[in-house]
Every structure is written in C-alpha cells, then in structure tokens.
N, C-alpha and C positions, 0 to 999 in steps of 0.2 A: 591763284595763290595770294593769300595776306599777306600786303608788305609793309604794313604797319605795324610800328613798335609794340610788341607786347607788352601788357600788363603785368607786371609780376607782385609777389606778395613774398615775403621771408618769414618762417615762423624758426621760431629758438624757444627753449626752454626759459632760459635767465636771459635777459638784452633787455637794454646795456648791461654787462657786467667786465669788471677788469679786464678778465684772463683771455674775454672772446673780443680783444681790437682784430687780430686777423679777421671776424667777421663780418666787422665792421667796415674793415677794406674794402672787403671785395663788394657788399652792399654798394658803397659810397660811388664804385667803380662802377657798376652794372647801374645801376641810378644814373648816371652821368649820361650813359647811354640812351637807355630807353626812356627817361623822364621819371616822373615820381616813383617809387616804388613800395609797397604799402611795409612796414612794420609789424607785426604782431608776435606778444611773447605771451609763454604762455601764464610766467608770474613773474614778480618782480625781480630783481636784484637784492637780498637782502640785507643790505645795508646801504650808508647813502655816495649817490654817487656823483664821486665830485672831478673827475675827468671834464672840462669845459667842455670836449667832445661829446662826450657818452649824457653831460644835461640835455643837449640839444636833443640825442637822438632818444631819449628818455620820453623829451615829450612832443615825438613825433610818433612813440609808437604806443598802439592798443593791446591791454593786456587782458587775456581772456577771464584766471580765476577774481578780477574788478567785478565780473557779473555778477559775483558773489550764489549762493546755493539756488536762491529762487531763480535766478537767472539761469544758470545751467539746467534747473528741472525745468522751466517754462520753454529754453530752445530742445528738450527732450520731447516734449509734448506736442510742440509745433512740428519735429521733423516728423514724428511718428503719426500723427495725425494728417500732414501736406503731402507723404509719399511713403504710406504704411511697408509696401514691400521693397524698396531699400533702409528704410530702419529697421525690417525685421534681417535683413539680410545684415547689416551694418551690427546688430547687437548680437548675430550668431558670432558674426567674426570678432567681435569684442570678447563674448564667452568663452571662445577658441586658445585666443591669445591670452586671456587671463588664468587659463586654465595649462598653457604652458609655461608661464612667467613667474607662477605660483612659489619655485622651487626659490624665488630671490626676491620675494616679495613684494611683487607683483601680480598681484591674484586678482578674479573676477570682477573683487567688489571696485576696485581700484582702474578695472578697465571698463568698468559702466562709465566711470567719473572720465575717464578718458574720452567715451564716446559721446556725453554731455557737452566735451570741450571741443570736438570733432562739429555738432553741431552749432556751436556758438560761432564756432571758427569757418564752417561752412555757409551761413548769415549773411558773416562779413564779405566773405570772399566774393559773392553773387551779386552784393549789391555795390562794392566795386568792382565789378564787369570782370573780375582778376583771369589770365590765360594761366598763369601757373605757378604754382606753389613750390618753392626751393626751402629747406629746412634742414639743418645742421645736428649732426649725432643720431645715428642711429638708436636713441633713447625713448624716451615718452614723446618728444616732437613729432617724432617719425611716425609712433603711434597713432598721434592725430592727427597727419596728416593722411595714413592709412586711410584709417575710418572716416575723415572727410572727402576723399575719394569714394571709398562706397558707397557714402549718401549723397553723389551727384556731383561733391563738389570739381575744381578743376585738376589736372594732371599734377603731378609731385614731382620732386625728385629730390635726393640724399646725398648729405656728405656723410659719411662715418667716416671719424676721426683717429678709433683706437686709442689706446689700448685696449679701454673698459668694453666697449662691443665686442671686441674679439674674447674676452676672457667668458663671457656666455651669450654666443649669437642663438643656441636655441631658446634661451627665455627672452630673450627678445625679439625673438623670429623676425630674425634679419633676413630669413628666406624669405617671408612673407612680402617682406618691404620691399625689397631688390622685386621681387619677380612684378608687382601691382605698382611699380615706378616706372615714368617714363624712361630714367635713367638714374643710373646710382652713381658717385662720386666715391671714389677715394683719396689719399691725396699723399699717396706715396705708391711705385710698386707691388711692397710688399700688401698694402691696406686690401689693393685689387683681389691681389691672388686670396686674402681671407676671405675677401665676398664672396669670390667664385668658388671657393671650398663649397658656398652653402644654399648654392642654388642650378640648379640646372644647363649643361653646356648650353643651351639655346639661347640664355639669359647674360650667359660671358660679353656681349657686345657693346651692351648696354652698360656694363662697370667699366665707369672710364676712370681719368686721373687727373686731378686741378690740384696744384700745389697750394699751401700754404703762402701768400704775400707777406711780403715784411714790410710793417714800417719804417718809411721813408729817414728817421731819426737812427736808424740802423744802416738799412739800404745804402743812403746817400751819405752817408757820414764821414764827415772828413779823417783823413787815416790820421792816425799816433802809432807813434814807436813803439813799440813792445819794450817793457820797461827791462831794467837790468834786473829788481829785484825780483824774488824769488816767491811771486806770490803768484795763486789758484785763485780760483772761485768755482764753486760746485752753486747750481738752482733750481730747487726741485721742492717739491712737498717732502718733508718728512714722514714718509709710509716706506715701509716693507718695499712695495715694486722696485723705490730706487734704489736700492742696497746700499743706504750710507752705511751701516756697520762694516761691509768691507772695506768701502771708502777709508773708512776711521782706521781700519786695522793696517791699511797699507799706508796712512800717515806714521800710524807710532810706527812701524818699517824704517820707512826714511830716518824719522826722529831716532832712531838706537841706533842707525848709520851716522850722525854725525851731521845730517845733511840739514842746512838753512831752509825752513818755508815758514810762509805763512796761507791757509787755506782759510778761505770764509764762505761759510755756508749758508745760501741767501733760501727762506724758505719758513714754512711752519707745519705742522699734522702733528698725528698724535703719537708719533715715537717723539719727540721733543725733548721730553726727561728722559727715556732713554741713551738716547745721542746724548744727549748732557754727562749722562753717565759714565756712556765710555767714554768720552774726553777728559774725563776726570781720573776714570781710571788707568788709561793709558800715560796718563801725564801731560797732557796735550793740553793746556788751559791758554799756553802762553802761544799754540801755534796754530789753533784751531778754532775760529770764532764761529758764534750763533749769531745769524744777523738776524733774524726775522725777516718777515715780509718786506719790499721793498717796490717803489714804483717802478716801472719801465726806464726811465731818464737815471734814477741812481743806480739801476742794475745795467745800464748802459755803462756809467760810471765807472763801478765796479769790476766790469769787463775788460773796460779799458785800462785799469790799474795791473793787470795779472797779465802773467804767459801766458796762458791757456784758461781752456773754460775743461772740467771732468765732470763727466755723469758716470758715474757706477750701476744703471738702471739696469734693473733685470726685466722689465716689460716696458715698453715704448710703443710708438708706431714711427714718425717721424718726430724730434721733440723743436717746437721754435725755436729754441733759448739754445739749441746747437746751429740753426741760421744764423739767429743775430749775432752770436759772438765771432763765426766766419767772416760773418757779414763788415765787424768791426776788426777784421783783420787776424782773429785771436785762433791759431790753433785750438783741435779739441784733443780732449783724451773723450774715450766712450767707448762703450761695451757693443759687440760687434753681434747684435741681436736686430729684429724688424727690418723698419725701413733707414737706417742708419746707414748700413753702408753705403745707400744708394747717391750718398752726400760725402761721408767722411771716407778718404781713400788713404788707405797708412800710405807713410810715406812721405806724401805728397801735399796734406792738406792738416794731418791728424794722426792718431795713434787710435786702434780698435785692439780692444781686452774682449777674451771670452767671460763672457757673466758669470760673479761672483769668485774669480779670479783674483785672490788677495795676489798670488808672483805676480802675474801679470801685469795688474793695476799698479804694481809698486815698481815694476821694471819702466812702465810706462811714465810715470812720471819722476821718476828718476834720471830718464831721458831729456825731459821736457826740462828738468831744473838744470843739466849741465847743457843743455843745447846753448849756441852761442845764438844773441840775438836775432843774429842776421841770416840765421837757419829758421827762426821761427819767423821769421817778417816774411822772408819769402814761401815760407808754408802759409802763412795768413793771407797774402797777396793772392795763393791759388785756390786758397778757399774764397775769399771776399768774390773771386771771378768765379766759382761754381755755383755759388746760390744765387748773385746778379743773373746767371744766365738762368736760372731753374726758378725763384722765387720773386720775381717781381710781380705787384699788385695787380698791376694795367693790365701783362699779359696773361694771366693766370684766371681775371676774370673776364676777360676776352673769348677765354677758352669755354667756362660753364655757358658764356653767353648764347656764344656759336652752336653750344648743346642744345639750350635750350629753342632756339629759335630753330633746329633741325629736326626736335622731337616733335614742335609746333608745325612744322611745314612750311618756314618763313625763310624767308630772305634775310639775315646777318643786316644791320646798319652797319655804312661806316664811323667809326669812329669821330666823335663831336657829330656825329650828323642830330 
C-alpha cells in the first residue's frame, strides 16, 4: 500500500470567483495536508477579482479555455492520434451526452468543445503525476472531468451542489457522472437521496456527504446582541426560485397590521424592476430596501444589524447565507423545502414556512418581530452550536480527504503531518 500523500488537482468551472469561498476552504484545507495541490478552472471569472485571497489563488491556477481554439483542436488531435481507441470511446460518450443535454442547450456541438477541454485537462493532469481529480457542480466541470477519465486521465470525484443539478439531472446525466466517479459528494442529506434517485442501488455507497465550511469571519465571530429593533435581512438573487414576491406580499401583511419593520433585501437578478415594483405598489418604499450586491464582511454586517435572516426560497439545496447568519447568532425564518431542515429546527433555532406560503411567512415573522430578545439570543446560541458542530472547514475537508485517500487505497495522513 501507498502511503504517500496523494496528488490531487481541483477543477471548477469559474475559480476564483466570489460566491465559490467555500471552495476555496476546503482547497486551502486539503492543500495543507497533502502539500501542493494543483488548480485548474475551466475559464475565468468574469470580471476582476479583487478578494486579496481569490489574486493569490487566481495566479496560482491554470485556466483551460487560455489554450484558446488552436489549443483545444491540437490536444484533440494529439489524444486521437496517442491512443485512438479511447478518444473514439471518449467522443461516443461526448456524442451521447450531448445528445441528452440537447433539451437545455447543451447539445453535441458543445460537448466535442467539452471533450477538447477533457483533453487539455488530461495533458495537464499526467504531466503532473496527479492521483485524483475532485471537481465542484455537477455541471460542465463534471462533464470534463468525465471525459478526462475516459481518455486515461486519473479517478474523479463530485460535489453537486443543487439546486440547479437536481432541477435537470437527466441533461446532465448526473447518472452518468455518479456511476464513472470514484465517489460522488453531496453536501446535505437531502442532495444524497437526489443522487441516489438517479443512479443505481449498487452505486448508493459511493454518494457520500461533506458539508459546506464556513468562513472563519462567521464561524468564529464574536457574538453581538440581537438588537431591539425591528429589522430583517433577506439574501439571495433576485430570480423566481426565491419567492421574494411572496416575501414582499407578507411585508405589506405586517405593514396594514400596524407592525414596525424594516426588511433589506441584499442581492441582484433579473426580477429587480419587478421587486421594485411591488414595493412600490404595496407601499413599502419606506420599509423595504434594495440593497444590491454586497461583500461577505457587509453582509456580515448586515446580519448582525437584524433579528433574523428570512429566505422565502422555493428551490434550495442547503443555502450558506442560512449557516452564516446561525453562525453569527441570528435566527432564521425559511421555507421548509431540501436540505433546510436538516439545519433549521422550529422552535429551537428558527421558524420553517411551507413554500410560497404568504399566512405562514407572515405568522412567521410576526413572531420573530414580537419575540423578546432574549428568546431570539438563545435561539441564535442554538443555532450558532448546530452549524459549529456540522460546518466547520478543518472537519468537513478532513472528511473528502479520508474519501479520497480510501478510493485510492491509501492510508489517511495525520493532520500537519
């Protein structure tokens, strides 16, 4: 048996980018471990990225579509020419997949270009000696990390995230992925049981579960009060899945009750004039703010200004932004769909609304605005202790480690070893 630290490589789609610091965790974590660990996205980040973290790891890592088009045709030509019968095998399976993905527009032509990045990405991986390839979203990453398996390259394995994968795992033939992975990741419960929907009982053992890590700025954050006044925060993109128009409909609720709030809506998408609209039409201008986007440290901020954190989301899987406000003490309100309740416990930590439940949502935080504070502190005390125990960074990528060095046949390092 190998009892040397394995080589690992990470592919992601966009890295660095904002929204993926959890992934950058658990990197940072597993890196620590085993020594260097390679980088590779598959394009950039499209705009610039000025996290002092996310420069470093910007140019630490190799970006595939850099090859630009000749590049991609000339590692097409080299795989198909170096070891003809798995690029023929490797371009069926491209065909395959392209030809199921088709219905969300992802179709063939789209999945050659995939298999071009499959062999850019399998180059690299050989000529750093790489044991195995970990790659985040069951999306196009996964795709090429697929098809870099079929043409020799090393062992894979998946986190899928959700929502978006579960809303169409046959065009993205998450079966495919889950069954030709050493092991699949979810990172809630509920994420599990969708994998396992879609792939075969044999295949069940191999879907395991690594929770999301929190930043330490959250995690370890020293507590504040929960303040007397009488403000929310909602954080989410402005799209359909989160149901802010019920949101909005059970503020003017409260607001024709009589009842003091103030709610700010931290976020952007393309309902934006709409949401604009119904605050406008409900009357809501003076109770209801748009904040736009905002960095991690001001939505920290922000969290800490308010009773609670509420999401109205009709689709989820587990969302971060309901750890880290636990995380900072802050009851949630949230809709009792996915992997949520497997965090937020009525009661005890939070408030769970059936989705798109305008009574509900509005009982709920009607509750939340007459609760006395030191009902909500000690609700935020028992959430702050549920995600410590469930989402810390250290342990969580401790746990893929252990996967990984078990699918390899390896002995676990200890920890700084």
């Amino acid at each position: 048996m190998n009892d040397a630290p394995p080589r690992i490589a990470y592919l992601i789609n966009m890295y660095p980018a904002p929204s993926g610091t959890f992934i950058r965790r658990e990197l940072l974590q597993v890196e620590s471990r085993v020594g260097p660990v390679e980088r590779i996205t598959v394009r950039r980040w499209h705009s610039k990225v000025v996290d002092p973290v996310d420069v470093e790891e910007e140019g630490k890592t190799r970006v595939i579509l850099d090859s630009g088009a000749a590049g991609l045709g000339l590692a097409l030509l080299k795989a198909a020419a170096g070891s003809p019968g798995r690029f023929l095998k490797s371009l069926r399976l491209a065909w395959k997949l392209g030809r199921r993905g088709a219905s969300s527009g992802q179709g063939r032509l789209k999945h050659v270009v995939y298999l071009a990045e499959a062999c850019v990405l399998r180059d690299w991986l050989h000529r750093g000696k790489i044991d195995h390839l970990h790659t985040h979203f069951g999306t196009n990453s996964a795709t090429v990390a697929l098809l870099c398996r079929t043409l020799g390259g090393p062992p894979y394995s998946v986190t899928v995230h959700g929502s978006e994968e579960y809303d169409r795992p046959a065009a993205l033939a998450l079966d495919e992925k889950v069954r030709n992975s050493a092991f699949a990741v979810a990172v809630c419960e509920f994420g599990r049981s969708q994998l396992s929907r879609w792939v075969e009982f044999e295949h069940w053992p191999k879907v395991r579960v690594v929770h999301c890590g929190l930043d330490p700025m959250f995690l370890k954050a020293e507590r504040v009060p929960v303040p007397d006044a009488p403000k929310l925060i909602c954080v989410g993109r402005l799209v359909e899945q989160k149901g802010l128009p019920v949101l909005i409909e059970a503020a003017a609720r409260l607001k024709a009750e009589g009842i003091p709030f103030e709610l700010s809506l931290v976020g952007g998408g393309e309902l934006e004039d709409k949401i604009r609209e119904l605050i406008a039409r409900n009357g809501l201008g003076d109770s209801v703010r748009l904040l736009g986007w905002k960095t991690n440290a001001e939505i920290r901020d922000l969290i800490l200004e308010s009773r609670a954190l509420v999401l109205s989301s009709f689709a989820e899987c587990l969302p971060i932004v309901l750890m880290e406000a636990m995380a900072l003490g802050r009851p949630v309100v949230a809709t009792w769909i996915a992997g949520i309740p497997e965090l937020v416990r009525p009661g005890e930590n939070g408030w769970l609304v059936p989705a798109s439940s305008v009574d509900g949502l509005t009982d709920a935080l009607r509750e939340v605005l007459a609760a006395p504070t030191e009902t909500l502190e000690a609700m935020g005390r028992r959430g702050a202790a549920r995600v410590a125990d469930r989402h810390d960074a250290v342990a969580e990528a401790d746990k893929l480690l252990a996967m990984i060095h078990e699918s390899l046949g390896r002995e676990p390092q200890p920890a700084g070893a």
